[in-house]
PyMOL Python script that loads the backbone (N, CA, C, O; Angstrom):
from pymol import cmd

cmd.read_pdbstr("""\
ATOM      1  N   UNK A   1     309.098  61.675 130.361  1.00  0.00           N
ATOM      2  CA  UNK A   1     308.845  62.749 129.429  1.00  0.00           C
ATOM      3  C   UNK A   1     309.041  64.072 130.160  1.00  0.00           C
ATOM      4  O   UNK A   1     308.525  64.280 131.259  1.00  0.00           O
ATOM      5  N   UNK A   2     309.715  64.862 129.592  1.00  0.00           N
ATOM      6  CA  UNK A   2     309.877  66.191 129.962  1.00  0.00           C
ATOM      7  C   UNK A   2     308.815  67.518 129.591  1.00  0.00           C
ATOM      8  O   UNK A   2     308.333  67.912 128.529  1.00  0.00           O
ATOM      9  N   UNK A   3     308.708  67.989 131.006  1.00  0.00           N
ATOM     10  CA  UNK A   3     307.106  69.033 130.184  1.00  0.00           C
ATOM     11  C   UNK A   3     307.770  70.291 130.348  1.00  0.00           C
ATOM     12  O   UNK A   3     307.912  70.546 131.544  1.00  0.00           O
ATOM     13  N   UNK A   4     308.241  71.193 129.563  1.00  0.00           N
ATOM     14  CA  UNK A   4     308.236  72.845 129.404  1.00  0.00           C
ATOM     15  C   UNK A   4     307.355  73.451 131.200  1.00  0.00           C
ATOM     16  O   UNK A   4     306.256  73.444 131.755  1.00  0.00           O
ATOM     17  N   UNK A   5     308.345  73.756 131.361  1.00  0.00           N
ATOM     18  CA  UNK A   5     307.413  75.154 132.824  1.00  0.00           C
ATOM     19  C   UNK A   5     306.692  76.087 131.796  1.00  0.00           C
ATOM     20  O   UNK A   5     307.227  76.703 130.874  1.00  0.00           O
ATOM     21  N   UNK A   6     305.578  76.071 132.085  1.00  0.00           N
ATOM     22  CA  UNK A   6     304.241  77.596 131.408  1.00  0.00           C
ATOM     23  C   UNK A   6     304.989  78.471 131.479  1.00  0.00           C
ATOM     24  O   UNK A   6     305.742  78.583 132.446  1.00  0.00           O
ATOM     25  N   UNK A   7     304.977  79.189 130.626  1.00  0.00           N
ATOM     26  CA  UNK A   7     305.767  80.322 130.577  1.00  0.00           C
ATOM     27  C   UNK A   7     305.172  81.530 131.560  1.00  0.00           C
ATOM     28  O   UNK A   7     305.843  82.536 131.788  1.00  0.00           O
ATOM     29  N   UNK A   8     303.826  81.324 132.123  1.00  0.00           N
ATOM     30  CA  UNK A   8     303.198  82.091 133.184  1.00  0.00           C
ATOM     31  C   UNK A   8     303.861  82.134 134.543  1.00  0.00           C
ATOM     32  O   UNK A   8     303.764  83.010 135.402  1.00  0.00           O
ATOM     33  N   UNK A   9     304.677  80.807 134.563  1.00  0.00           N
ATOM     34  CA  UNK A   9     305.373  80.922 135.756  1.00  0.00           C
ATOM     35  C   UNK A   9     306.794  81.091 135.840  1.00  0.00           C
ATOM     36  O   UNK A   9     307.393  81.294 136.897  1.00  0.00           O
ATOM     37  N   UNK A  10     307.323  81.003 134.709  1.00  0.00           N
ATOM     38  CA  UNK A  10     308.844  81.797 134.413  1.00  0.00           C
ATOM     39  C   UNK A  10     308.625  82.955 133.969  1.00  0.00           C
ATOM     40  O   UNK A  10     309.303  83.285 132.996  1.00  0.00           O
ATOM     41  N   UNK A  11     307.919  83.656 134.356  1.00  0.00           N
ATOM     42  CA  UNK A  11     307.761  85.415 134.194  1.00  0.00           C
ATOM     43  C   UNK A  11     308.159  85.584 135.785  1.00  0.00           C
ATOM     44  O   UNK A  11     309.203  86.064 136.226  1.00  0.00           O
ATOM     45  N   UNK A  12     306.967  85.024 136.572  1.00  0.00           N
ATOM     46  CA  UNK A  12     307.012  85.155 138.058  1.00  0.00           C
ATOM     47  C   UNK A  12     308.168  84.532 138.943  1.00  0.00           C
ATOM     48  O   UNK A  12     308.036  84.752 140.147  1.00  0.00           O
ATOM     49  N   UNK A  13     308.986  83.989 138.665  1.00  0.00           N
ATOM     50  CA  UNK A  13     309.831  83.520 139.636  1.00  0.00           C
ATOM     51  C   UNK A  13     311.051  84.548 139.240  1.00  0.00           C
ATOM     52  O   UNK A  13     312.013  84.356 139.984  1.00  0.00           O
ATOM     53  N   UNK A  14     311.345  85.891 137.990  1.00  0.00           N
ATOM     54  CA  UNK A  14     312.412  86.391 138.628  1.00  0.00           C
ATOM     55  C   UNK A  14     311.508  87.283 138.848  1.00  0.00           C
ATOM     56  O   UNK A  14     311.876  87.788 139.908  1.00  0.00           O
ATOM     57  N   UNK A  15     310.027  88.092 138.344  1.00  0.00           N
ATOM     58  CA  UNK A  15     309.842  88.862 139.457  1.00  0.00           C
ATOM     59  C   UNK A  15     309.867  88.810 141.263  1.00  0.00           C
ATOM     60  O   UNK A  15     309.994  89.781 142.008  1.00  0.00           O
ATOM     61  N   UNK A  16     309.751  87.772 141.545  1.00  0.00           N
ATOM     62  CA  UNK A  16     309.507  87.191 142.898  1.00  0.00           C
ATOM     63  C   UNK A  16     310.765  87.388 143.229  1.00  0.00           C
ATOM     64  O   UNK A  16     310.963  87.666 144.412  1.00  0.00           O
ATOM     65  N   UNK A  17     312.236  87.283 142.086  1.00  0.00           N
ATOM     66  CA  UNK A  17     313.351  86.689 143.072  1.00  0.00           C
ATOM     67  C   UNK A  17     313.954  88.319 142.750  1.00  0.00           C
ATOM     68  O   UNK A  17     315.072  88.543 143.214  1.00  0.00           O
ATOM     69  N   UNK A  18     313.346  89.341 142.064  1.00  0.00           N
ATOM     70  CA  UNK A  18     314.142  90.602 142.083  1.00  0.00           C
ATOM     71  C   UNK A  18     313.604  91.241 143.108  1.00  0.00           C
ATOM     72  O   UNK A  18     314.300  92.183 143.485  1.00  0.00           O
ATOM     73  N   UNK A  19     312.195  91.009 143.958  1.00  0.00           N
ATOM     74  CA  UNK A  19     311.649  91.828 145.110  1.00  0.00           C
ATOM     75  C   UNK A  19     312.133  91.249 146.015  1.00  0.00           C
ATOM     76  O   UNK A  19     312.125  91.810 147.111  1.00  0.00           O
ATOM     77  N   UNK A  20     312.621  90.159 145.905  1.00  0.00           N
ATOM     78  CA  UNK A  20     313.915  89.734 147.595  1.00  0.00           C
ATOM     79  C   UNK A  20     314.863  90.802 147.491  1.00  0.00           C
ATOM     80  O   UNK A  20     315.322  91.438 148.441  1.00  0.00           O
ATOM     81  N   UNK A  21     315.172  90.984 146.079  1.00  0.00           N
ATOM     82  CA  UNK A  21     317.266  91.512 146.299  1.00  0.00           C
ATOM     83  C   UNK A  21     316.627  93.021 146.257  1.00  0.00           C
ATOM     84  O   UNK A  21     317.377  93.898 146.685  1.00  0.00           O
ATOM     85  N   UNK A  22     315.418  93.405 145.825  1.00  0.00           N
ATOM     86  CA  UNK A  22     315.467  94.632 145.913  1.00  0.00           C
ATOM     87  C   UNK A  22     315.069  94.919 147.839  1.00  0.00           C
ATOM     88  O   UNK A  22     315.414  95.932 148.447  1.00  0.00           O
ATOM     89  N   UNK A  23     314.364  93.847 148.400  1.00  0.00           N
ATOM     90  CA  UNK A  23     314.304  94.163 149.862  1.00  0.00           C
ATOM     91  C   UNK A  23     315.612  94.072 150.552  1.00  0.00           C
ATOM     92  O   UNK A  23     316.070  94.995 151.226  1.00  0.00           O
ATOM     93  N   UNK A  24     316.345  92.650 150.319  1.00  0.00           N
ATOM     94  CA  UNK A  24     317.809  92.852 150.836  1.00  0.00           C
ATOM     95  C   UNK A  24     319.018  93.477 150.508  1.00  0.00           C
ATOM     96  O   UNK A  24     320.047  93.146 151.097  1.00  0.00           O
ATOM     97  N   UNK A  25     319.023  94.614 149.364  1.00  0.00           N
ATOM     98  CA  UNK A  25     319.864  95.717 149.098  1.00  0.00           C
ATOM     99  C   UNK A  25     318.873  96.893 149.871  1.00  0.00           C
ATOM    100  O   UNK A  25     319.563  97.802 150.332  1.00  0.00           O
ATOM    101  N   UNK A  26     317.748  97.023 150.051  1.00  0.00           N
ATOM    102  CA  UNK A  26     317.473  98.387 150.781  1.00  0.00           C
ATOM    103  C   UNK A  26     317.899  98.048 152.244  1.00  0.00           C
ATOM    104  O   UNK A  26     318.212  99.058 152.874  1.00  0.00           O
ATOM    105  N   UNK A  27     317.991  96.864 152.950  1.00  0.00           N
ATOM    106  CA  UNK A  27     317.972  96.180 154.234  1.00  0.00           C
ATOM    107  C   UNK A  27     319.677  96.805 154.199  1.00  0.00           C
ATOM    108  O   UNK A  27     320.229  97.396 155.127  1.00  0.00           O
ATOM    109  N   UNK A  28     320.294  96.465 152.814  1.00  0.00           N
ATOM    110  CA  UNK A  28     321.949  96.606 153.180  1.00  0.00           C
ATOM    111  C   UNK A  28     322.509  97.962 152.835  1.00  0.00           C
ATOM    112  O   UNK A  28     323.634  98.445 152.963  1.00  0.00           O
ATOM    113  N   UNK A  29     321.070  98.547 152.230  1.00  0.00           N
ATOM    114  CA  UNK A  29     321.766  99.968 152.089  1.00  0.00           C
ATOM    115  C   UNK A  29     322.874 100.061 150.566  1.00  0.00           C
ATOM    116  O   UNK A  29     323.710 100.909 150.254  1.00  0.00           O
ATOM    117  N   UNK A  30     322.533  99.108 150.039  1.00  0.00           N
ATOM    118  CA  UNK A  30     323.201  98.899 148.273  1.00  0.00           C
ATOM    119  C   UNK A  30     322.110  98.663 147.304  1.00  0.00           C
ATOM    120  O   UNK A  30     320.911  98.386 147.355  1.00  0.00           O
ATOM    121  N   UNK A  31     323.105  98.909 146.306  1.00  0.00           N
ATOM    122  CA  UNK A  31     322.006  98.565 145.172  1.00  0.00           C
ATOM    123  C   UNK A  31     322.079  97.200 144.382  1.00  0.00           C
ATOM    124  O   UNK A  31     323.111  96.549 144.217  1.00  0.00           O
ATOM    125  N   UNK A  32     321.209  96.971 144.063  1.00  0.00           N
ATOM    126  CA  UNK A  32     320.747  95.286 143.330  1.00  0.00           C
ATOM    127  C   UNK A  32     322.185  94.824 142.382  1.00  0.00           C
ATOM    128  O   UNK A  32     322.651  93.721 142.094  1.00  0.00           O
ATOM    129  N   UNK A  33     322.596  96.180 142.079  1.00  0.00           N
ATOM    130  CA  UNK A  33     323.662  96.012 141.095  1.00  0.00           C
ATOM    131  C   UNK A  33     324.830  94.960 141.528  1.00  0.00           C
ATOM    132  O   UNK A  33     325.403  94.061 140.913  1.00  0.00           O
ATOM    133  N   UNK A  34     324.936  95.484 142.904  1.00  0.00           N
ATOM    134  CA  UNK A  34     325.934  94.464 143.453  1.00  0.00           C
ATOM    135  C   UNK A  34     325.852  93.006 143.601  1.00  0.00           C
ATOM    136  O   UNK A  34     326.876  92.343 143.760  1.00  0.00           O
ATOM    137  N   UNK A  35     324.757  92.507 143.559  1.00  0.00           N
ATOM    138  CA  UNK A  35     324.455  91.211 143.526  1.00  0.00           C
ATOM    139  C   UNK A  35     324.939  90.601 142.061  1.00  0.00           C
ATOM    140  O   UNK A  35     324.868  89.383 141.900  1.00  0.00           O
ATOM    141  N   UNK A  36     325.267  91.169 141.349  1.00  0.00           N
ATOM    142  CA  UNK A  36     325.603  90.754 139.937  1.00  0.00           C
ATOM    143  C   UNK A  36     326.998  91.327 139.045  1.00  0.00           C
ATOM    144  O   UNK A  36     327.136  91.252 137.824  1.00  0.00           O
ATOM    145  N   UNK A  37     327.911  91.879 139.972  1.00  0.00           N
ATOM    146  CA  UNK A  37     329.019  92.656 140.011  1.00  0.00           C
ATOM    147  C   UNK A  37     329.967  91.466 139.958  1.00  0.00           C
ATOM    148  O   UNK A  37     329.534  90.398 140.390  1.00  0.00           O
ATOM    149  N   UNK A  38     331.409  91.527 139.404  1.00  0.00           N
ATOM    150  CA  UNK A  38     331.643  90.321 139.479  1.00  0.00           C
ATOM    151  C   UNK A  38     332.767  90.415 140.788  1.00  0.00           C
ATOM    152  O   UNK A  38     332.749  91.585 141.171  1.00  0.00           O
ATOM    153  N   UNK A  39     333.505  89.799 141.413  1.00  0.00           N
ATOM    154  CA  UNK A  39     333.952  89.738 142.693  1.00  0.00           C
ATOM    155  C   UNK A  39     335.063  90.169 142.210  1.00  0.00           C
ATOM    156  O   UNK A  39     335.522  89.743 141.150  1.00  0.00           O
ATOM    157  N   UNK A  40     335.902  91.503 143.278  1.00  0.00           N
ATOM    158  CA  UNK A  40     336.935  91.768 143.384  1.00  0.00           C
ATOM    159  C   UNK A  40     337.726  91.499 144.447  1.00  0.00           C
ATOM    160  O   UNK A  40     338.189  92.405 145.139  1.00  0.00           O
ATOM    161  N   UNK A  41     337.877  90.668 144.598  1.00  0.00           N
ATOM    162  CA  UNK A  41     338.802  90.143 145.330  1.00  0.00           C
ATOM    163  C   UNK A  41     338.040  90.019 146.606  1.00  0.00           C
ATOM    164  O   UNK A  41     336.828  89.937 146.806  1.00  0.00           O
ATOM    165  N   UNK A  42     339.190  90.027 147.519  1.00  0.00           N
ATOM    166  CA  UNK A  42     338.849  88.914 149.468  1.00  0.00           C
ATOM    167  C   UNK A  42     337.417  89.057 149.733  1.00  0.00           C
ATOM    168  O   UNK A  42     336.482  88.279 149.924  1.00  0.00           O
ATOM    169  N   UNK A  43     337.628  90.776 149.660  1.00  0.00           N
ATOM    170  CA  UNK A  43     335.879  91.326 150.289  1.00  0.00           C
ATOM    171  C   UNK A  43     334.991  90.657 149.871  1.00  0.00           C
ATOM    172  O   UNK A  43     334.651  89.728 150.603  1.00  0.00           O
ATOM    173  N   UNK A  44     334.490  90.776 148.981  1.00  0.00           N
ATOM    174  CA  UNK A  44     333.281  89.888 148.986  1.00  0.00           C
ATOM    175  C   UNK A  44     333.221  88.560 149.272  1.00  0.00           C
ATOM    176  O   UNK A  44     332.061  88.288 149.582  1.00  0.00           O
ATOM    177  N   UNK A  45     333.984  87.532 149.316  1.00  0.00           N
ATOM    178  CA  UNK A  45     334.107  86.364 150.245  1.00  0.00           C
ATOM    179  C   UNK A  45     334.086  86.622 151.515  1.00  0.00           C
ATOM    180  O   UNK A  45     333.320  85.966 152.219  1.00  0.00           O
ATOM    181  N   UNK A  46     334.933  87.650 152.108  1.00  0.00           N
ATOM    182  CA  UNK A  46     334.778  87.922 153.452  1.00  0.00           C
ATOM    183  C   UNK A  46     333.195  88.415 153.720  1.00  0.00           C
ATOM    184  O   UNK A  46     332.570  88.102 154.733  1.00  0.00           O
ATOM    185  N   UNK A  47     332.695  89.187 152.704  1.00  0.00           N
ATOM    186  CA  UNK A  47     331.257  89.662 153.103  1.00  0.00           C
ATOM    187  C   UNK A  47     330.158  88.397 153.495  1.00  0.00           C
ATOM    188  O   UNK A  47     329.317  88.275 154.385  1.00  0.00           O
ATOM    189  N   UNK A  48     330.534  87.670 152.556  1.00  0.00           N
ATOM    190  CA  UNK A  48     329.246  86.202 152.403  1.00  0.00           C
ATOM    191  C   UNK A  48     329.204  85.787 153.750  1.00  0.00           C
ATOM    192  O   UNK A  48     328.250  85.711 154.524  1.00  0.00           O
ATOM    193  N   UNK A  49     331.018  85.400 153.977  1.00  0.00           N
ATOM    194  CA  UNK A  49     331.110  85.023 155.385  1.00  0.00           C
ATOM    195  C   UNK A  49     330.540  85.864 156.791  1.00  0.00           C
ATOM    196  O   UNK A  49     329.964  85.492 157.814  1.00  0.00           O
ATOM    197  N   UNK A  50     330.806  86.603 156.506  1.00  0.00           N
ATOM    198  CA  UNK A  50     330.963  87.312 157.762  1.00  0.00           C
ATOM    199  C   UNK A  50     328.832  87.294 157.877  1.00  0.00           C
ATOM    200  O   UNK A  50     328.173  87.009 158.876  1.00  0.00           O
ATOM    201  N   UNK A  51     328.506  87.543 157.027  1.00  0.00           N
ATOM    202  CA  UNK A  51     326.531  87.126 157.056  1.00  0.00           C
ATOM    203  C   UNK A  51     326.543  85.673 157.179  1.00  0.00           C
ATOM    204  O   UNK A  51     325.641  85.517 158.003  1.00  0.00           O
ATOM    205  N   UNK A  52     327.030  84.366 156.862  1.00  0.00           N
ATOM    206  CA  UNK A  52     326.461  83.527 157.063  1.00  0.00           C
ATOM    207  C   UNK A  52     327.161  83.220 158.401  1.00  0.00           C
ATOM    208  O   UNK A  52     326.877  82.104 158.837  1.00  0.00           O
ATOM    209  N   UNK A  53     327.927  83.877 159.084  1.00  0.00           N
ATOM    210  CA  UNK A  53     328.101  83.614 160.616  1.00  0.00           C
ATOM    211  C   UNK A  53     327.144  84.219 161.527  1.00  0.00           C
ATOM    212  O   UNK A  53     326.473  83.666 162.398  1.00  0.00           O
ATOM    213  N   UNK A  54     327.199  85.740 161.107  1.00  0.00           N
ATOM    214  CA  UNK A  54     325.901  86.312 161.273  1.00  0.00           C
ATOM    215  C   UNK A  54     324.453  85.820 161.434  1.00  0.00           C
ATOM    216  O   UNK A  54     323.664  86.115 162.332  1.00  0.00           O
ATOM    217  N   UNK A  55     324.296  85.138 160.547  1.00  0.00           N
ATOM    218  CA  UNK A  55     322.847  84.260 160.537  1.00  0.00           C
ATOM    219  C   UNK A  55     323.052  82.728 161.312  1.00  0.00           C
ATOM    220  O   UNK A  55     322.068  82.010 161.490  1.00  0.00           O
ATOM    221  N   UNK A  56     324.329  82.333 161.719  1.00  0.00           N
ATOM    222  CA  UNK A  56     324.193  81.451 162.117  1.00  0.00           C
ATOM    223  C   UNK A  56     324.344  81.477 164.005  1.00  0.00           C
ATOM    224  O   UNK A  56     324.296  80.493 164.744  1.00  0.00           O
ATOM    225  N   UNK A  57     324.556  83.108 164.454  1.00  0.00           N
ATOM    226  CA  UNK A  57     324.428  83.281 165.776  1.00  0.00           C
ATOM    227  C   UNK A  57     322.894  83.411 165.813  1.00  0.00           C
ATOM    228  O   UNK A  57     322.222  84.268 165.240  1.00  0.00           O
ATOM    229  N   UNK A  58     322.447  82.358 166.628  1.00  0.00           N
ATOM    230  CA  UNK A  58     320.786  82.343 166.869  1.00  0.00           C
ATOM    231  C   UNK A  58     320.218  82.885 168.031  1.00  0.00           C
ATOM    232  O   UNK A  58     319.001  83.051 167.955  1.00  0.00           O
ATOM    233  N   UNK A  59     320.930  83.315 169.436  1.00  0.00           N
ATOM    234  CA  UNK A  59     320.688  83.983 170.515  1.00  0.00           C
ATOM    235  C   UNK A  59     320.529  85.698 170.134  1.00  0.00           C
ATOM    236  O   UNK A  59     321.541  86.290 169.757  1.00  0.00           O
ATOM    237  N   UNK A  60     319.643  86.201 170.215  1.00  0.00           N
ATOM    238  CA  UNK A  60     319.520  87.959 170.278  1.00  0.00           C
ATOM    239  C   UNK A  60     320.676  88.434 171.033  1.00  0.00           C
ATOM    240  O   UNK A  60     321.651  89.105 170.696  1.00  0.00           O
ATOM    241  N   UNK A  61     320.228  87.785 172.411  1.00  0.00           N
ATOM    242  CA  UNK A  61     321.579  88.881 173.097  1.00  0.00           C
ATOM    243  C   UNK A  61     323.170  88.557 172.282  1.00  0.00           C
ATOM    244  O   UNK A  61     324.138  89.317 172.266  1.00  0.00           O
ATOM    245  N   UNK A  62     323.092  87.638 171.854  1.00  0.00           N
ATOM    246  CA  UNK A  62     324.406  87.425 171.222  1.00  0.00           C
ATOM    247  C   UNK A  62     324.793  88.263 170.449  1.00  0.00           C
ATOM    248  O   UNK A  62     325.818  88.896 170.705  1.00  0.00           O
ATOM    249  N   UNK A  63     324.049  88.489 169.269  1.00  0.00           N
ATOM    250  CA  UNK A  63     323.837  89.239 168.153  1.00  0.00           C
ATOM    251  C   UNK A  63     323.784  90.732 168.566  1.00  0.00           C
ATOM    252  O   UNK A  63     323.922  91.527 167.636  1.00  0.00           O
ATOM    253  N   UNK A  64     323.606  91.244 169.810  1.00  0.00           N
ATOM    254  CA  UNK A  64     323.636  92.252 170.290  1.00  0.00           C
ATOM    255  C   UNK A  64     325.140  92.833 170.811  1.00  0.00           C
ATOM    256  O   UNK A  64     325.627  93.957 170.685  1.00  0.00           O
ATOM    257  N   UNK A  65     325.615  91.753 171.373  1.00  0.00           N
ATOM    258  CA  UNK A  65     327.009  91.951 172.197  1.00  0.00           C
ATOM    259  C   UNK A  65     328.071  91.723 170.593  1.00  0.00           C
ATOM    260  O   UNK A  65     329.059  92.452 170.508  1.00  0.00           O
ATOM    261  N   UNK A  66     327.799  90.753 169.465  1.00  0.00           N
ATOM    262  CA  UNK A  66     328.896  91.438 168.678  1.00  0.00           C
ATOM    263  C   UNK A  66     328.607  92.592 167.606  1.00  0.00           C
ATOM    264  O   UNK A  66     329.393  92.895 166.708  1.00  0.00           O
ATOM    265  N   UNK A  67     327.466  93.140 167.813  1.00  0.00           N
ATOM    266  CA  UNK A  67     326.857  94.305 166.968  1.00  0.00           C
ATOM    267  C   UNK A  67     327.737  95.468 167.749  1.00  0.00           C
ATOM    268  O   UNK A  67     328.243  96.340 167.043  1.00  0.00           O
ATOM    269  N   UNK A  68     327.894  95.503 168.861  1.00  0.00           N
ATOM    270  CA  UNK A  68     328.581  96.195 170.187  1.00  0.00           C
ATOM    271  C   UNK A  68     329.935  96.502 169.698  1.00  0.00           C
ATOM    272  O   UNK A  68     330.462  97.531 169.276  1.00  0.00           O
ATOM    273  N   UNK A  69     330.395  95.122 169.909  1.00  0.00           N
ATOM    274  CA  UNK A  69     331.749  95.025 169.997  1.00  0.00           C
ATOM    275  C   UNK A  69     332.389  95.469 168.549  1.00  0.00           C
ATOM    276  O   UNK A  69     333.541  95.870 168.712  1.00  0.00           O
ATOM    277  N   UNK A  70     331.876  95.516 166.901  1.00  0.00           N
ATOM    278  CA  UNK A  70     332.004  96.216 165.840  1.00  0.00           C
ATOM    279  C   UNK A  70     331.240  97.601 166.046  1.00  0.00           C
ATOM    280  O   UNK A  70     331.221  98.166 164.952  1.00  0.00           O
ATOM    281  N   UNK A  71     330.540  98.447 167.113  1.00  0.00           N
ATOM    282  CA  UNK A  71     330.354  99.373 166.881  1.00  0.00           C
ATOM    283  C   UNK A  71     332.008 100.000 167.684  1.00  0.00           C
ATOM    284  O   UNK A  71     332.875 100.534 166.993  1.00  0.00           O
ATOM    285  N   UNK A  72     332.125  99.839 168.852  1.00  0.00           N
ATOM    286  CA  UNK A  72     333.417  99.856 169.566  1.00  0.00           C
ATOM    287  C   UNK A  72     334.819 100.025 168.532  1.00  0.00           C
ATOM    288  O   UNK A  72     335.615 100.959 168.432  1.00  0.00           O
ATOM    289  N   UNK A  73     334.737  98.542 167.735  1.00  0.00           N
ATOM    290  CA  UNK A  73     335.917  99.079 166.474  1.00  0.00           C
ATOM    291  C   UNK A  73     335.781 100.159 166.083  1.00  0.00           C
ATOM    292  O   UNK A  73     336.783 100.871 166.014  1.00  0.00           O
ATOM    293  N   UNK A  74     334.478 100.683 165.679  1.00  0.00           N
ATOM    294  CA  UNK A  74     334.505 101.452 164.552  1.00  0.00           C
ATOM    295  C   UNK A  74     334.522 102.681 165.215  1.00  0.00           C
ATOM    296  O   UNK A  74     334.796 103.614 164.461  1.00  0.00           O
ATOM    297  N   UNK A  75     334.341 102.953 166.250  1.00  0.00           N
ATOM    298  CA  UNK A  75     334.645 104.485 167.002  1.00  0.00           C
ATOM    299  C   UNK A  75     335.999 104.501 167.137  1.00  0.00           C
ATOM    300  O   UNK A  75     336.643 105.508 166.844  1.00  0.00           O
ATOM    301  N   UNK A  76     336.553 103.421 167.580  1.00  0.00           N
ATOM    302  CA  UNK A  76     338.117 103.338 167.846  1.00  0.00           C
ATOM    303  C   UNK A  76     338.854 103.595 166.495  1.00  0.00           C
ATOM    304  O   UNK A  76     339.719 104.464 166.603  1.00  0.00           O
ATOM    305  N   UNK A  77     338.725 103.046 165.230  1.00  0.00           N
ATOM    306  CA  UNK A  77     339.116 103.916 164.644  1.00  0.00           C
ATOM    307  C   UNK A  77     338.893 105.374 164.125  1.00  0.00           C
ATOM    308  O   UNK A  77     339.680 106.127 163.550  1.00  0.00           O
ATOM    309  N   UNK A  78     337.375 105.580 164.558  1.00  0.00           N
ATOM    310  CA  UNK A  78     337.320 106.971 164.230  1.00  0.00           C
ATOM    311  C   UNK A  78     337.931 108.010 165.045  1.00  0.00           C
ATOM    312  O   UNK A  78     338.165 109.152 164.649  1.00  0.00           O
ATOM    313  N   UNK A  79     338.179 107.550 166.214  1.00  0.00           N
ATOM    314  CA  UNK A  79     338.935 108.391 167.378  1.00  0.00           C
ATOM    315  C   UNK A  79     340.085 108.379 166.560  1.00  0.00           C
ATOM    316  O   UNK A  79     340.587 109.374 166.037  1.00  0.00           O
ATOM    317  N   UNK A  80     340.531 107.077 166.458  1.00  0.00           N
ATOM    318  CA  UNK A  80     342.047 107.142 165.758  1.00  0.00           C
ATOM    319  C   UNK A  80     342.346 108.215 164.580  1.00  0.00           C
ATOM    320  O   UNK A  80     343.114 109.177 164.606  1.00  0.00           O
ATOM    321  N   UNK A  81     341.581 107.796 163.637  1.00  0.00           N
ATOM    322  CA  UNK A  81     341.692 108.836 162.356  1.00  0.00           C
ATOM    323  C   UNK A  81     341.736 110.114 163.027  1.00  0.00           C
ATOM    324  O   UNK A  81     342.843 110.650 162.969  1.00  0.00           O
ATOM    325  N   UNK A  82     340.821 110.764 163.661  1.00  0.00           N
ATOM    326  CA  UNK A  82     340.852 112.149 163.848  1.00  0.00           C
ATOM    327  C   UNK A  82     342.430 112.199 165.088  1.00  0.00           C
ATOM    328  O   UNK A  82     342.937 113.185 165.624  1.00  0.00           O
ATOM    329  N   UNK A  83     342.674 111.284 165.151  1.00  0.00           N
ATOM    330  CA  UNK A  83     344.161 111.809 166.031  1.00  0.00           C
ATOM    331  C   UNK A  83     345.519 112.045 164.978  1.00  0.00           C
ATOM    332  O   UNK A  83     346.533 112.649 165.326  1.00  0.00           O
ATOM    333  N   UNK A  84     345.319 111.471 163.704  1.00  0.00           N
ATOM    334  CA  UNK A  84     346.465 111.374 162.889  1.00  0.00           C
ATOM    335  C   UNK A  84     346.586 113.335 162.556  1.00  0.00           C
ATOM    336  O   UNK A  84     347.487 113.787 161.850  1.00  0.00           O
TER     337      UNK A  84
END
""", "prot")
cmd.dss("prot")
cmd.show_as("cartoon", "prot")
cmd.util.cbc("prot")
cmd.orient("prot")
């Protein structure tokens, strides 16, 4: 026999699940909106990926040396841009 969930507790599970995305869009610096945007193309596959590799380097210093090595890109192109 199948029993109905209380409706007391399907109120609370998307409040519960909108104060995650509202903590992990302030964490990402976006808004909730994007979680429900529909995908334009590579990027956002590349985004998923590029976090679940992210989460799957488990050493700190690791996570430190390629936080590094994308800050490095990203000066290198900013040097670059301002040379054009």
């Amino acid at each position: 026999m199948d029993m109905k969930t209380p409706n007391a507790l399907n109120a609370l599970a998307p409040a519960r699940t909108s104060g995650r995305l509202d903590d992990l869009a302030a964490v990402l610096g976006c808004s909730t909106d994007l979680f429900f945007e529909a995908p334009d193309g590579p990027s956002v596959g590349h985004t998923a990926q590029l976090l679940q590799m992210w989460l799957a380097i488990r050493a700190p210093e690791d996570r430190r040396a390629v936080f590094a090595c994308v800050q490095e890109i990203l000066k290198a192109q900013s040097d670059n841009f301002g040379r054009k």
